[in-house]
C-alpha positions, 0 to 999 in steps of 0.5 A: 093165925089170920091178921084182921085190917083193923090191926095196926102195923104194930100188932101186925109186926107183933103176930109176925114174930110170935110166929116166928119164935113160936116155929123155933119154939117148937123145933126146939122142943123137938130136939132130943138125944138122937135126932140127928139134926139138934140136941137141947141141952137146957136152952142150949142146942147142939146142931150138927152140920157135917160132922161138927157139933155146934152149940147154939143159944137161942132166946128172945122173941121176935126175928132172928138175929145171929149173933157171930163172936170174934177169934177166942170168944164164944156165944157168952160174948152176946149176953149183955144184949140179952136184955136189950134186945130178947123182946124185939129179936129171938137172939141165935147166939153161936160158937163158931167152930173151934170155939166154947162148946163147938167141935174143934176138928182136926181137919184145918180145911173145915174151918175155910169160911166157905165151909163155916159159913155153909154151916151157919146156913144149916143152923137156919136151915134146922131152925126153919128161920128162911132170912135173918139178921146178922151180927158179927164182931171182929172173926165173926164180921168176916164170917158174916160177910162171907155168909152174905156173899155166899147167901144173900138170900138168908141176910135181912140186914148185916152187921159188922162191928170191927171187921174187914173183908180181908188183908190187901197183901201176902206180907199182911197176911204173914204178919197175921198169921205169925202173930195168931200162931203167937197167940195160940202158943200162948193159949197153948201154954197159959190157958185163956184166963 
């Protein structure tokens, strides 16, 4: 669609991201069981990268802003944005993997942020969303930062929202892992709710 010079900037920005939802629009309506790269499942994809199975929500119109949950949570965390933000951004909300409806593999070397974040890579990659923006609380702030170090040139802006780059000593990172391991017992045992 040609843009004329007599748009304003608004309207402009406006056919930006009709198009822009309009090419997610119809790759989603291309997925269906047994394409290799995504599967619609309602308005939930599951998009495939090496071997896990991602369950991916997208809505809204305008650019693409994923959204990356903390440790426990899933995409649902994201749903009160949906009305605040779906007419401005088309909301990529993710379940990282071992978590929701994500795979949970076995192999611990899979979760290594290097690898998920090769994955989310992917997840734009199937969407043909070549830059995003990024929003990550807590885990998912790490894994975006690791993401725009690794991909830099997929990152429009970066949002994190209790996040750090990481804890400064061994004996931190000790401490972390004693009480993560402490509550996955306890999810073990209790259950999440």
């Amino acid at each position: 669609r040609v843009v004329r010079n007599s748009r304003s900037e608004n309207h402009r920005s406006t056919d930006r991201k009709r198009v822009q939802f309009t090419k997610a629009s119809k790759f989603v309506e291309l997925c269906f069981p047994g394409n290799k790269n995504g599967v619609r499942q309602g308005n939930i994809m599951n998009i495939v990268s090496k071997d896990v199975n991602y369950a991916v929500e997208i809505t809204g119109n305008g650019d693409p802003l994923v959204l990356l949950h903390g440790f426990t949570g899933n995409r649902d965390t994201w749903k009160f944005l949906i009305p605040i933000l779906s007419d401005r951004y088309t909301l990529i909300m993710v379940d990282i993997i071992g978590h929701g409806m994500t795979s949970s593999p076995a192999d611990h070397r899979r979760y290594e942020l290097e690898n998920v974040a090769e994955d989310i890579k992917h997840i734009l990659d199937v969407l043909h969303f070549p830059k995003a923006h990024i929003l990550g609380y807590s885990m998912g702030g790490r894994l975006g930062l690791g993401f725009a170090c690794l991909y830099p040139e997929y990152v429009d802006t970066l949002i994190l929202e209790s996040a750090s780059p990481g804890l400064l000593t061994e004996e931190e990172g000790e401490i972390r892992r004693g009480n993560d391991r402490r509550l996955g017992e306890r999810i073990l045992a209790n259950g999440m709710e």
